[in-house]
C-alpha positions in Angstrom: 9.0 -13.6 2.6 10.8 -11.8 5.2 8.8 -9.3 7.1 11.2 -6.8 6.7 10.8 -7.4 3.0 7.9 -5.5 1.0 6.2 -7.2 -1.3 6.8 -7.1 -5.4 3.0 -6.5 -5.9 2.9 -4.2 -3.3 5.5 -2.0 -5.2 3.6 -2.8 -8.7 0.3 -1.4 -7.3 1.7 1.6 -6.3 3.0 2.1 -9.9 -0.1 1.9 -10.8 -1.8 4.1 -8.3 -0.9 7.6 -8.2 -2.7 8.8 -5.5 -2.0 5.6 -3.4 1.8 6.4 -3.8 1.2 9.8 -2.9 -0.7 9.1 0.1 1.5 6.1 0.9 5.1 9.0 0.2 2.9 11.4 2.9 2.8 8.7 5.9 4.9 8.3 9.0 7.0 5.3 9.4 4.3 3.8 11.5 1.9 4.3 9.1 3.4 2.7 6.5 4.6 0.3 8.9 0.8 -0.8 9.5 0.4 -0.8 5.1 2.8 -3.3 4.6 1.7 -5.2 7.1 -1.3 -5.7 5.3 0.1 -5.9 1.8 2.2 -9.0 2.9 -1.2 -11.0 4.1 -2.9 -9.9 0.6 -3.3 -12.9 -1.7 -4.3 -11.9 -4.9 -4.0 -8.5 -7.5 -7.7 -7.6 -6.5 -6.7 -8.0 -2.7 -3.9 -5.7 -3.5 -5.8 -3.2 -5.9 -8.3 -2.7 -2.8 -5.5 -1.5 -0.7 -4.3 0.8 -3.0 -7.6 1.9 -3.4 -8.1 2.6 0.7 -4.9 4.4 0.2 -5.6 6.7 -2.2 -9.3 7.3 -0.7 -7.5 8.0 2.7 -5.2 10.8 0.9 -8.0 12.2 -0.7 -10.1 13.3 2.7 -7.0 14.2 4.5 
């Protein structure tokens, strides 16, 4: 994959995740910069589900 590229599961999870999308649709390019970074070295739907799950925790103390 191309690092400019973001990730199919990355864009699945979100679907799933409301307030990860949210939080994700609130961030500066740097800070979603940094998020895909780490959704293109996740390995697995669980991996994946766990970031979402930061995500959305993040947007909900902000």
């Amino acid at each position: 994959m191309k690092s400019d590229q973001i990730p199919s599961g990355f864009v699945s999870a979100l679907i799933r995740n409301e307030a990860a999308t949210n939080a994700y649709a609130m961030m500066t390019r740097e800070e979603k910069d940094a998020v895909l970074k780490k959704a293109r070295a996740v390995r697995s739907r669980q991996e994946m589900d766990k970031l979402m799950g930061q995500l959305a925790k993040e947007a909900s103390i902000s």
